[in-house]
Phi, psi and omega in degrees: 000127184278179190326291172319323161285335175290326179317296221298303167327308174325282215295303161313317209284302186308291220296309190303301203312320181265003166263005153282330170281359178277325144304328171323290156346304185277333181292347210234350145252338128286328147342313164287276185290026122256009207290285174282123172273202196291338197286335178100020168238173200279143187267337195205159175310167180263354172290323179310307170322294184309297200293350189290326176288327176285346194272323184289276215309330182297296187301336171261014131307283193313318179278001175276335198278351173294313191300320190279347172285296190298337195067112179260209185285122198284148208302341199250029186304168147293128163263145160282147176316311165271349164292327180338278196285356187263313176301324194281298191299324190259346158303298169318303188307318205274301161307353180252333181298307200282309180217024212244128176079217205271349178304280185274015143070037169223021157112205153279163177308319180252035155305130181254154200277150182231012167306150172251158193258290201264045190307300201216055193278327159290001147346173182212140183287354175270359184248069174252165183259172161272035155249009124318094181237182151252115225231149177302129140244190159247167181237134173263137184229340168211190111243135187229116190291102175249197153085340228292146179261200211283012182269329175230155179229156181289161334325149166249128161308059185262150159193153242140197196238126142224130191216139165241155171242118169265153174324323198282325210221036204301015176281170158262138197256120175286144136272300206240119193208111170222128171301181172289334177292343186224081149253159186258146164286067139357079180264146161295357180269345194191068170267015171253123192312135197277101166309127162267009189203151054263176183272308187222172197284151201245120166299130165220031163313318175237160194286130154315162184219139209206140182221120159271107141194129184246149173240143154280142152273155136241232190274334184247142178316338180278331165278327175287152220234135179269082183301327181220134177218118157188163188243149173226114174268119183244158198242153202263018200259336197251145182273028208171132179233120182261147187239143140295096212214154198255020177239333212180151155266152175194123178258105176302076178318119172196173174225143189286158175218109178336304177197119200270138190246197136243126152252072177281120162270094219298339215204135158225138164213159178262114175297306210191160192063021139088138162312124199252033192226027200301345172227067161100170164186176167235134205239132186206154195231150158223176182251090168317312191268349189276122156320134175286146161268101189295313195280339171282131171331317194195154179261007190240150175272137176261138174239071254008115159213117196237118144264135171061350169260142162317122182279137178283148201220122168288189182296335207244010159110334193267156182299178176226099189278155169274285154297139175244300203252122194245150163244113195276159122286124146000295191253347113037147166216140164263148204216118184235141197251065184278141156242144177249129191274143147261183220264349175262009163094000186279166163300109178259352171184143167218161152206166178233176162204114206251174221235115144306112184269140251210147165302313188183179179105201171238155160241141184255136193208142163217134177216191199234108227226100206077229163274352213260127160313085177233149191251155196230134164201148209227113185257146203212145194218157178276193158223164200267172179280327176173134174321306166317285205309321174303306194318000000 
């Protein structure tokens, strides 16, 4: 096929995908103006309401298996600044149409998600209710900005949003969130943004929705430039959610996990032998049983790592971690990771523990790292199914 035919193939494939998600929409908002009329009382049963979401949830299946047979537009194509935004604006329209003010009950667009990672972690497993289940989510494990084109040069000043939205939660779960005042430094030796989320497991039953926007500072808030704006609706068949930008490029690293825990990692503390942590460490999670990826950067989630810095420390002695919440496999062990820095940045002491994962309750684990004790400790929860049920 020449050059003309693959556009032309490119350009249907775009069209199909995006007149499947504008039925989605509309089906996912009628659905919402039946559940309820304006008087409160219900226009249609609530099972009908509910197959009109699932009939949303079919289409948006259907436009991952078009992308993924078919091929979709390639992710490392460049967009002009203004297709970006022109892209970003008709996602927001399209999210305020579905679910945004009294139709869909959640609030604004740039409303965060109020789910908890331990909803029901005090739970006993035989008092579990039946909208616990186990569902595909994701492990988030980085974003990395490259690509910049010939307008910027490292360092970049960023600060800013990377945030998702799931089915369960059409609110936003932060990945990434820094004011102009906590902007992070970018290098080229070190371009990846220090996650701070998800708050709780981001549901990958149905494809995800990924939001960027980031800014450079300079010197006045009026100078500064909102360099990257983009959306990604993603499938749970892919490793990598590619963002396209007419400033920069940026890629999420991530993985789907078949049937999925909540792992919060509430506490790292040192019991005895004094702190060991005088020029930094690092806190990190793995997956014993999770499949290697060839293509990810790394199999581990970083939950803190100060190099050469004070480590934050609370009153009562526990790190002050960046990251808390891992998405576990079930049948599974989660593997926590201390490294203690030596003053030449090598590695001076490690120890793991590792965590069987559990329906709910809590764990407790301890090892030693250097001379030093520190207990480790982990709360683990299923996820609800819809949000209405919790409600």
């Amino acid at each position: 096929m020449g050059s003309s035919g693959a556009d032309s193939a490119e350009e249907a494939v775009r069209l199909l995908l995006h007149e499947a998600q504008r039925l989605r929409y509309r089906i996912q908002s009628l659905a919402s103006v039946l559940r309820e009329s304006n008087s409160g009382v219900p226009v249609v049963s609530p099972d009908k309401a509910k197959t009109l979401l699932l009939v949303s949830r079919a289409l948006a299946s259907i436009s991952g298996d078009i992308a993924s047979k078919h091929g979709s537009p390639n992710p490392r194509k460049s967009a002009t600044e203004e297709d970006q935004v022109s892209s970003y604006k008709e996602h927001r329209a399209g999210w305020k149409s579905t679910w945004g003010g009294p139709i869909g009950n959640t609030g604004g667009f740039h409303d965060i998600t109020t789910l908890s990672p331990m909803h029901f972690t005090r739970r006993v497993p035989v008092n579990i209710p039946d909208y616990f289940y186990v569902t595909p989510a994701l492990q988030i494990y980085s974003f990395k900005i490259f690509r910049l084109n010939e307008n910027l040069n490292w360092p970049l000043h960023v600060y800013g949003v990377v945030a998702a939205r799931d089915d369960v939660d059409s609110n936003r779960n932060l990945l990434f969130c820094r004011s102009r005042a906590n902007y992070q430094v970018l290098t080229e030796k070190d371009p990846f943004l220090r996650l701070t989320g998800p708050s709780c497991a981001i549901q990958a039953k149905a494809p995800v929705d990924f939001e960027v926007e980031l800014k450079i500072k300079y010197g006045t808030e009026s100078q500064d430039i909102a360099f990257f704006c983009s959306t990604n609706h993603h499938h749970m068949h892919h490793h990598t959610a590619w963002f396209p930008g007419s400033s920069c490029d940026g890629e999420l690293s991530l993985q789907t996990i078949g049937r999925a825990v909540q792992a919060t990692v509430l506490g790292v503390c040192v019991l005895e032998g004094g702190p060991p942590f005088e020029y930094g460490c690092r806190v990190a999670c793995s997956l014993s049983s999770a499949e290697l990826i060839e293509d990810l950067p790394s199999n581990q989630v970083v939950l803190l790592d100060c190099h050469g810095e004070q480590i934050p420390v609370e009153s009562d002695g526990y790190l002050t971690l960046s990251r808390n919440v891992v998405t576990a496999e079930l049948q599974g062990t989660l593997k926590v990771v201390i490294q203690a820095y030596a003053e030449s940045g090598a590695i001076a002491g490690q120890g793991d523990v590792d965590f069987p994962s559990q329906h709910c309750q809590m764990s407790r684990g301890v090892c030693f790292v250097g001379n030093s004790k520190v207990e480790i400790v982990v709360a683990w929860s299923l996820l609800v199914e819809d949000k209405l049920d919790i409600l």
